[in-house]
RODO-2510 file (C-alpha; in nm, 4 decimals, decimal comma):
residues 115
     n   res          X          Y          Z
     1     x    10,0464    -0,2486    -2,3517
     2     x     9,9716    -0,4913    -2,0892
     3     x    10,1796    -0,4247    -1,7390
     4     x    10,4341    -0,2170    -1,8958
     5     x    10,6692    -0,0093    -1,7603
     6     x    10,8140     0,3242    -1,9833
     7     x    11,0705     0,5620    -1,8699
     8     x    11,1727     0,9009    -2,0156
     9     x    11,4234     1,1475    -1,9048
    10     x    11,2358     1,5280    -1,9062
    11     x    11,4460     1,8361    -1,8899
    12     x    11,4341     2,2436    -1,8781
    13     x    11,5012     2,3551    -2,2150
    14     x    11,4308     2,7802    -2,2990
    15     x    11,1721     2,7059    -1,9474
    16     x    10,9768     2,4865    -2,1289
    17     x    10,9938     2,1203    -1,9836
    18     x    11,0404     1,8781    -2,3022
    19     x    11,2338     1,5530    -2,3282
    20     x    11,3897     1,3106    -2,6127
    21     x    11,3312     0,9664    -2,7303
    22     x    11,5465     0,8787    -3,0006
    23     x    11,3753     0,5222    -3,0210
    24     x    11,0879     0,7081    -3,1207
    25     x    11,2200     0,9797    -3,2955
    26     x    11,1266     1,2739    -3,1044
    27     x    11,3481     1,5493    -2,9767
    28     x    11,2472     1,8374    -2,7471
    29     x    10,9097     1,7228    -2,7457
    30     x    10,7479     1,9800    -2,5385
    31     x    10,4944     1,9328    -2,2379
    32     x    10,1971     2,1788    -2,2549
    33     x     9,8132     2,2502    -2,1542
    34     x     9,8641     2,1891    -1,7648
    35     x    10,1374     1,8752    -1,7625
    36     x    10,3648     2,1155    -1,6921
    37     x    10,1710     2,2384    -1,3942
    38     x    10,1851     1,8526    -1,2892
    39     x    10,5061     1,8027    -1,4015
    40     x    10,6245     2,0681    -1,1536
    41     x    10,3670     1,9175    -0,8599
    42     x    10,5647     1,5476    -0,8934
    43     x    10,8929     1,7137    -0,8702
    44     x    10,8857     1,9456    -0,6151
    45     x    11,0892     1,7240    -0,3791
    46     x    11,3593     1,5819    -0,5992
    47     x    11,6797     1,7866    -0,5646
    48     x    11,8568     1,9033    -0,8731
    49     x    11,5204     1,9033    -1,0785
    50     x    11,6942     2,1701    -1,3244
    51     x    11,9176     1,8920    -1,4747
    52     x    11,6443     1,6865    -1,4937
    53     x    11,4525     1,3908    -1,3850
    54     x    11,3216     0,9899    -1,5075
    55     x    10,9464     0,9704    -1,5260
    56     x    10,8165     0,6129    -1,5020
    57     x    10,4767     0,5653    -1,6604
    58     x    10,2603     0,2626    -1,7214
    59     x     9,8834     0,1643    -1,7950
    60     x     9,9007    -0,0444    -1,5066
    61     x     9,9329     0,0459    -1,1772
    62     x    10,3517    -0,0271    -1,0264
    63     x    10,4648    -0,0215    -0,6746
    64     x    10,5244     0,3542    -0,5859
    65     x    10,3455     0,5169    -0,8361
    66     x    10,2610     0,8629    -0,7681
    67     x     9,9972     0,9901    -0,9794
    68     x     9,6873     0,8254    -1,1343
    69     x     9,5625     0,9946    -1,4649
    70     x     9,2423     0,9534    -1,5769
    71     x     9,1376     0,9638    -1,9650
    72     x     8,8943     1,2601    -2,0295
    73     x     8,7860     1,3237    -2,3980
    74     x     9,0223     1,3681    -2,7684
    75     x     9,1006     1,6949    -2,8427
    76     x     9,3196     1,8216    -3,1371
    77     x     9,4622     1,4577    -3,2037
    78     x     9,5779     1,4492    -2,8665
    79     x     9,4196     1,3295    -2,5064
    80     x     9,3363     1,4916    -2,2284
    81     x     9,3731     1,3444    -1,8719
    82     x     9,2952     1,4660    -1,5064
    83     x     9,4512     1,4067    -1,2091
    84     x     9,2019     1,4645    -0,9390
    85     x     9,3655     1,3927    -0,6219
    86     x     9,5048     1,7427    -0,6897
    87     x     9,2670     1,8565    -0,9360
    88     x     9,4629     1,9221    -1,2738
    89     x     9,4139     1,8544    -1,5803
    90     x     9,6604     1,7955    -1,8634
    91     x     9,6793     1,7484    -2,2674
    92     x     9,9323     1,5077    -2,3981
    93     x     9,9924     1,5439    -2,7404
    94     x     9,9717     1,2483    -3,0515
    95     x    10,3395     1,1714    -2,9092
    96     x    10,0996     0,9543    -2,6560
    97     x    10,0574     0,7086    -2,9518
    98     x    10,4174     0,6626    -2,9678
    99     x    10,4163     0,4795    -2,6344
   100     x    10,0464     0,2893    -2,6588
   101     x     9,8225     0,2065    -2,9594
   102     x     9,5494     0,4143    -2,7934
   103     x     9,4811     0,6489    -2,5422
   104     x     9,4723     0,4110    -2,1922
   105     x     9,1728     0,4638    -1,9551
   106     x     9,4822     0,5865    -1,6932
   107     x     9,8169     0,6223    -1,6985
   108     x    10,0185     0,5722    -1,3697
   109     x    10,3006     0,7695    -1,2766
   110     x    10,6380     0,8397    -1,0963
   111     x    10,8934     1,0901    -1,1051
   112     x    11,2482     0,9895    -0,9682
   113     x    11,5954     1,1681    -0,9521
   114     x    11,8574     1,1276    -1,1817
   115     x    12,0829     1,0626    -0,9081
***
């Protein structure tokens, strides 16, 4: 996907972060394997985090992006990425191919409030 910007809308459900996408048919998809850990690192200044948040995320780089993930190796039909400006490392699950035909070299990020 060429200069692309995607938006979903993650949310606390049984303290698991997850999020839906009717468009592309998933509900309470979950985020595992460290994303939470950076999930929780992006959002630690947004107010009212519990009710949830909008996560930008492209291929290309966008003005105010946040996080730069870089592609790492397949695993278990999903992708794992790292983050090294803080040193994580996460696993985003086939859902990725819902969004781009195959795993980008990096995915740029942004989390915003709802509000």
């Amino acid at each position: 996907m060429n200069n692309s910007i995607m938006v979903i809308f993650p949310y606390r459900h049984n303290q698991t972060w997850v999020f839906d996408d009717e468009r592309m048919g998933l509900v309470q998809e979950p985020f595992v394997s460290g994303v939470p850990e950076m999930i929780e690192f992006l959002i630690r200044e947004i107010p009212h985090v519990d009710e949830g948040f909008k996560l930008l995320f492209s291929a290309s780089p966008f003005p105010g992006y946040q996080a730069e993930l870089s592609w790492l190796r397949e695993e278990y039909n999903g992708n794992w990425y790292a983050w090294s400006q803080n040193n994580m490392e996460g696993w985003l699950c086939p859902a990725l191919f819902k969004y781009f035909n195959q795993p980008p070299e990096k995915i740029y990020c942004r989390a915003e409030s709802l509000y």
